[in-house]
N, C-alpha and C positions, 0 to 999 in steps of 0.2 A: 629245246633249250630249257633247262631249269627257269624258274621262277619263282626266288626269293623272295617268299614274303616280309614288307617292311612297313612300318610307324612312320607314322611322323614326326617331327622335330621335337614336338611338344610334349608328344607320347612318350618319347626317349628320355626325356630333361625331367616328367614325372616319374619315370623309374630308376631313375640313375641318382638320387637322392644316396649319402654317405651314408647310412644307416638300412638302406633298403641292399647299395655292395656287398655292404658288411656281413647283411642273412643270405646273401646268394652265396657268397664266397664261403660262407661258415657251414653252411650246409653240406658245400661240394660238388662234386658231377656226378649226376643222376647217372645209374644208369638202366638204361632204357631197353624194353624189350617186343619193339616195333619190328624189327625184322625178325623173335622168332612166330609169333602172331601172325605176319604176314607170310613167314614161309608156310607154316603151319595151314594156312586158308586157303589161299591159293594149292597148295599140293592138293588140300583133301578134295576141293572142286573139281582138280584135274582128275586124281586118280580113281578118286569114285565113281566118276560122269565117264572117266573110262573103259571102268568094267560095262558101268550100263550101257553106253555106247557097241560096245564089243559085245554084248550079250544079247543085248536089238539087232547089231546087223546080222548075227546069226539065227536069229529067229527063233531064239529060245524062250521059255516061261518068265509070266512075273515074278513067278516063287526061285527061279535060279536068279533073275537080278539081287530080289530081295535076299538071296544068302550068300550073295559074291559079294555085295553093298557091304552086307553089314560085316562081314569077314573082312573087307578091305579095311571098311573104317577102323576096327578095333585090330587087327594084328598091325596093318600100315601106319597106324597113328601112333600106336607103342614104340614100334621101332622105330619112328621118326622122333618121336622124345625121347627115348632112351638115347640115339643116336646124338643128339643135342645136346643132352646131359653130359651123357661122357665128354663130347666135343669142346663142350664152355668146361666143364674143370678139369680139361686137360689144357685149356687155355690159360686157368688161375694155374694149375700146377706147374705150368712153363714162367709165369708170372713172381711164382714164387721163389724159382730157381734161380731166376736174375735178380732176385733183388737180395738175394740170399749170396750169391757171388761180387755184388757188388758192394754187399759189406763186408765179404771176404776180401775184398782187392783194397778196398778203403783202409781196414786193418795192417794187410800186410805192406800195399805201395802205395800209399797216400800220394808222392810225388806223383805218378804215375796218371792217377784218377784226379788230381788236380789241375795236369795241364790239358786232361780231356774236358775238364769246365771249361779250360780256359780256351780252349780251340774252339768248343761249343758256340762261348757268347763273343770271341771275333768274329765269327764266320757270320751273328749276329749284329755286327757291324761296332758292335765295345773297340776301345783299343786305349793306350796307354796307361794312365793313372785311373781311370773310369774301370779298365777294364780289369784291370786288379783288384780295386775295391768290388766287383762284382764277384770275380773270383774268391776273396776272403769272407764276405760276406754269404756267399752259399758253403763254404767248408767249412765255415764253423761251427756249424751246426753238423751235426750226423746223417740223420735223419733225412733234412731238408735236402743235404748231401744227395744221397740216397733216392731220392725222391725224385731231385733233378736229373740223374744219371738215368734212371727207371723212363721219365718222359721223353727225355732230349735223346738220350742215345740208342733206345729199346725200345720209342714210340709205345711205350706202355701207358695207359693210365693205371690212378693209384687206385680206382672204384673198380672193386672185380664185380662180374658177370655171375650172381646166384646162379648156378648149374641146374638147384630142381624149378625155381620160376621157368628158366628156359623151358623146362622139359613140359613143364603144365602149361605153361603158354601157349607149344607146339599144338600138345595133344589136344587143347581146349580148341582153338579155332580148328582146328583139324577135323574134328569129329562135329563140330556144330555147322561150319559150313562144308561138311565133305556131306551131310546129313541130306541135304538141300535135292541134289539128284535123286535120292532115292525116295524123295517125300510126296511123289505120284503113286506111286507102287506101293506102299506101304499106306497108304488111303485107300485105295484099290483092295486090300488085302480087309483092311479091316471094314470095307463099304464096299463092296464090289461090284463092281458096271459102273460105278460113282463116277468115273473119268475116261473118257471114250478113247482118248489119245494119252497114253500117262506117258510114253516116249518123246512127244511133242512136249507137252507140259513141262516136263523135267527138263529138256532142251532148253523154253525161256525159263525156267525159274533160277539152273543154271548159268545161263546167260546173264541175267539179273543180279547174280551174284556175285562171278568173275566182275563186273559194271562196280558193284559197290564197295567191292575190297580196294578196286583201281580206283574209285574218287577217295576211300576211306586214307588209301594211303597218300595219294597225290595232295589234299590238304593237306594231311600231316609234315611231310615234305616242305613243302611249297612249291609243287608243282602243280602246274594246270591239272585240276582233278581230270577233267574230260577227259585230256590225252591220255593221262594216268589210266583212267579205267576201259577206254578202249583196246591202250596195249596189252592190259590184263585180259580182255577179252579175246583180243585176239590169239595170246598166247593158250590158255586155257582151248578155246574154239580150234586151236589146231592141234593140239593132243587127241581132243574128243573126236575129230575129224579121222585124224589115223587111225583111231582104237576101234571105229565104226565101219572103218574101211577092211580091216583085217579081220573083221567080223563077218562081214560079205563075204570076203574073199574063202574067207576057212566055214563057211557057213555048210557046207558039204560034208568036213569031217565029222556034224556034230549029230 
């Protein structure tokens, strides 16, 4: 179960001051780029830790880890930002279409778009003379019009999603923890005999790292970090498990 982090009474009645609303509200909603960060970390951990995995259980060289690594990181991290990019402004471009229709419908049948507020804020529990002045008071304005139509009936918000933050976001945690597995080997390479077991190693450092993306983002949340980063491990540990196992298995063709 979730686990909402909360303040206390005192805490809340110090932030809630008419002047301190005023800058949260004027500022707006953030918006925030936690999940591509997180997809972005979690993927490169897995995918990476999966060629290494799949290239140990076949009993292959450090130097074919080190160039399937570094080939996953940089082609797999691209195409996962790019993939991001497109995805969020193909998100704003559908974004922009509705609200670009709903001041085409505002234009042509105001009646029409008027009694969808009005359906809106009864279903909101408004009703007779309240619920009218709510209705007049959001269409007279355009915009605000507009605005409300965009939230209430298109679950839009009005803060779009930067398409290349996403995409750098992606590639940044992507390559900096997909980096992690491969970072026995590549010590190896440049100090050699330096690490007895780099298979091992890269195992917990990997390990270590699925562990800190899951508390990093269980805080952020307000979920129990621990459980958070156990799930990540364990999800993470069962990719790396398959990719290791079909590495045995095909270890003959290679």
């Amino acid at each position: 179960m979730n686990r909402i982090k909360t303040e206390s009474r005192d805490a809340y009645r110090n932030s809630h001051s008419p002047e301190q609303i005023a800058e949260r509200l004027g500022d707006g909603p953030r918006s925030l780029y936690l999940k591509d960060v997180i997809y972005g970390a979690i993927d490169g951990a897995v995918t990476t830790f999966a060629v290494v995995a799949g290239v140990a259980g076949a009993g292959l060289s450090s130097g074919v880890v080190i160039v399937l690594g570094l080939a996953n990181l940089l082609a797999d991290g691209f195409s996962m930002a790019v993939s991001n990019y497109l995805g969020t402004r193909a998100d704003n471009q559908y974004r922009r279409q509705a609200e670009k229709r709903e001041w085409d419908e505002i234009k042509k049948w105001p009646e029409g778009e008027r009694e969808e507020i009005r359906q809106i804020y009864a279903g909101k529990g408004f009703d007779g003379d309240l619920l009218e002045q709510v209705v007049s008071v959001i269409t007279e304005d355009k915009e605000r019009w507009v605005n409300t139509m965009m939230q209430e009936e298109h679950g839009l918000s009005k803060e779009a999603h930067d398409p290349w933050r996403a995409g750098w976001s992606t590639f940044a945690a992507f390559f900096v923890v997909g980096a992690i597995p491969l970072f026995t080997y590549v010590w190896n390479w440049l100090v050699p005999e330096s690490i007895q077991s780099p298979f091992l190693w890269s195992c917990l450092l990997t390990a270590v790292a699925f562990l800190l993306v899951g508390l990093a983002k269980g805080q952020y949340i307000g979920r129990r970090p621990f459980v958070s980063g156990l799930e990540t491990l364990a999800i993470g540990g069962t990719a790396a498990a398959l990719a290791y196992g079909v590495g045995v298995l095909l270890k003959g063709l290679v």
